[in-house]
N, C-alpha and C positions, 0 to 999 in steps of 0.2 A: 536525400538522406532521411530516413523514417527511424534509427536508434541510433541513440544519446549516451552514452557515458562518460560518468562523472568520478574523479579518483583524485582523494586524499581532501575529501568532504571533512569538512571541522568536526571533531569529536564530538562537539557540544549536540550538532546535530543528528548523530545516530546516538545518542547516550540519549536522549528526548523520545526514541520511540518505544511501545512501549507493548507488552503481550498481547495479543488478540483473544479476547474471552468472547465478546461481542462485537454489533456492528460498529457500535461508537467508538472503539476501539478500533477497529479498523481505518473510521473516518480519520480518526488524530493523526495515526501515522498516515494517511496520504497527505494531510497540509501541513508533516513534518518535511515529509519528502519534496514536497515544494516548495516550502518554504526554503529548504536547502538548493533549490534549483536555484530559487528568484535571487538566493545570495552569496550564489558561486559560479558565476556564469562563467568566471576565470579557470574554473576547474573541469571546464569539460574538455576531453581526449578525444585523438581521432583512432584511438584501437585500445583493445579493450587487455591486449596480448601480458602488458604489465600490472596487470588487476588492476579493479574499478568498487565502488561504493555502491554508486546509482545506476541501475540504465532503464532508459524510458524508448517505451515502446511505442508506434504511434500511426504506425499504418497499417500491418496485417492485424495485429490487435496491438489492444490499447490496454498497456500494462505496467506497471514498476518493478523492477529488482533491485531489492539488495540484499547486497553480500551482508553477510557474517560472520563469525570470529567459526560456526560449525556449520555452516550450512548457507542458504540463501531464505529469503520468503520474498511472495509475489501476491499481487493487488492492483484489480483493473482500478481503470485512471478515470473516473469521473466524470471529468473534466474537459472542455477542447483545448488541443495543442495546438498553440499558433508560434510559428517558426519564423522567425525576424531573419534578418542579416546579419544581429551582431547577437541577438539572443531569443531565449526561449521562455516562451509565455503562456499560462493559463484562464479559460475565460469559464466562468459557470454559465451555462446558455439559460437555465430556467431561470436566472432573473437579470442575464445577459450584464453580469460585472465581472471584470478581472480577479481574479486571486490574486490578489494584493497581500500585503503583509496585514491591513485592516481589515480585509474580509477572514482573513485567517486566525486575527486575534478573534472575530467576532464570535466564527465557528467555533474554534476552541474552547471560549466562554461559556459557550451554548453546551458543549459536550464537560465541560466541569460539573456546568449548574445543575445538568440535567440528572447527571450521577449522582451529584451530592446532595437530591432533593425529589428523591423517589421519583424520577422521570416525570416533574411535573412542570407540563409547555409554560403555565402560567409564570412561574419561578423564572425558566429560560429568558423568556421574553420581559418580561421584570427587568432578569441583569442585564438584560442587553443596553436596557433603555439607561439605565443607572451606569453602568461602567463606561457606554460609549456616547451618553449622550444622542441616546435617538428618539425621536419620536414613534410613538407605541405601532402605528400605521409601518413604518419602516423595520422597526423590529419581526413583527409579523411577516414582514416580507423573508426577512434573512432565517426565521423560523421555519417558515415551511420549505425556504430551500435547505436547512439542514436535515430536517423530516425527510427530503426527497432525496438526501444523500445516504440516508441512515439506510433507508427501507430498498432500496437497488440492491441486487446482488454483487456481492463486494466480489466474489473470486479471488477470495483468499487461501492460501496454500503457502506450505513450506516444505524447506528439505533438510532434515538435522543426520551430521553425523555424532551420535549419544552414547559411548564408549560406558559413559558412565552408569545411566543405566539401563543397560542394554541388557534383555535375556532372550536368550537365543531366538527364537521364531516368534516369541510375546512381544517382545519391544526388541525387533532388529535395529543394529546398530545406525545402520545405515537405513533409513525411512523417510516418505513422502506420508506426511498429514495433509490432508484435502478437507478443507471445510465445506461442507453441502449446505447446510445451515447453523442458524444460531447456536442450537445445541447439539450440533451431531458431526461427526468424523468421520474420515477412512484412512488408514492408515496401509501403506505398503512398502514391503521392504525391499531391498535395494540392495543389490551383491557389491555396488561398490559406491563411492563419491560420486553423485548425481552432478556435472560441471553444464557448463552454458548448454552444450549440446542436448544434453537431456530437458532440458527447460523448451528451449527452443522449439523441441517435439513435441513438447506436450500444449504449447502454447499458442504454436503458429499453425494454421492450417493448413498452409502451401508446404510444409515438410514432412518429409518421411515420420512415420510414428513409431513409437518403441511398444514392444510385446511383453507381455510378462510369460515368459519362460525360465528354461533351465534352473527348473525346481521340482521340487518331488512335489511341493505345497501350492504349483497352480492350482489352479479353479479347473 
């Protein structure tokens, strides 16, 4: 089995994640969405037919989804997935420790300080040592594996349906935002509710791919 889903994930954990402006941003919610792996292993299904929160991708790529209240978003996984018998686990190979619930407080920490303190390593590495009791040698360690988490390309994307505000061909209702980088976008509309199938095309290489057609507005 190479996908995972997870349905009727605690609120508290999809209410924790949080817009994507940047990469640190991105990084939060992937050790949100694990964190919700590491603490519901009770909540994984074997079909996804009655909706799902989470699904983890982890052989043709390596990916996250989750649903939405309008849409979905998606974010390659970092991380190695190791597959138990009775659960599913995470390991960072550059400095070869588990994503634990302590490695994830630690990144977290790191993606606070680093915001709330003009992006500066020395503050990072500071709090680490202060909040988690580490010696300066081991903070460095878990610094520059956050550094090497930040700077990867995340493969972030989403799929909103925006009623609200929606103007015609400007901001179709129905649209795929595709982040290329830090600061740049593409945005394409979509004639209807983009559902797992569409994701799947766009996301798995072994499947058929979708066209942008039937519009006067192709390219």
């Amino acid at each position: 089995m190479n996908t995972f889903f997870y349905n009727k994930i605690p609120r508290y954990f999809i209410e924790n994640l949080t817009a994507v402006r940047e990469p640190i941003d991105n990084l939060w919610n992937v050790l949100v969405v694990i964190e919700a792996i590491n603490s519901s292993p009770d909540f994984l299904i074997e079909s996804y037919e009655n909706g799902f929160d989470i699904a983890l991708f982890s052989t043709n790529f390596k990916r996250f989804l989750i649903k939405k209240i309008d849409g979905y978003f998606s974010m390659s996984n970092p991380f190695q997935v190791i597959v138990g018998d009775e659960n599913i686990s995470f390991t960072c190979d550059i400095i070869k420790e588990s994503v634990s619930g302590i490695f994830i407080s630690i990144m977290k920490n790191a993606i606070t300080t680093y915001k709330e303190n003009n992006y500066s390593h020395e503050e990072s590495i500071l709090s680490m040592s202060d909040n988690f009791n580490l010696e300066i040698a081991e903070c460095i360690k878990y610094y520059d594996a956050f550094v090497y988490l930040i700077s990867g390309e995340h493969g972030y994307f989403r799929f909103d349906d925006d009623p609200v505000n929606s103007n015609n061909h400007i901001h179709p209702r129905y649209h795929l935002d595709i982040f290329c980088t830090n600061s740049s976008a593409l945005k394409i509309g979509t004639q209807k509710i983009a559902d797992l199938s569409t994701f799947m095309a766009l996301a798995d290489k072994t499947i058929d791919k979708k066209y942008l057609a039937d519009s006067p507005l192709v390219l």
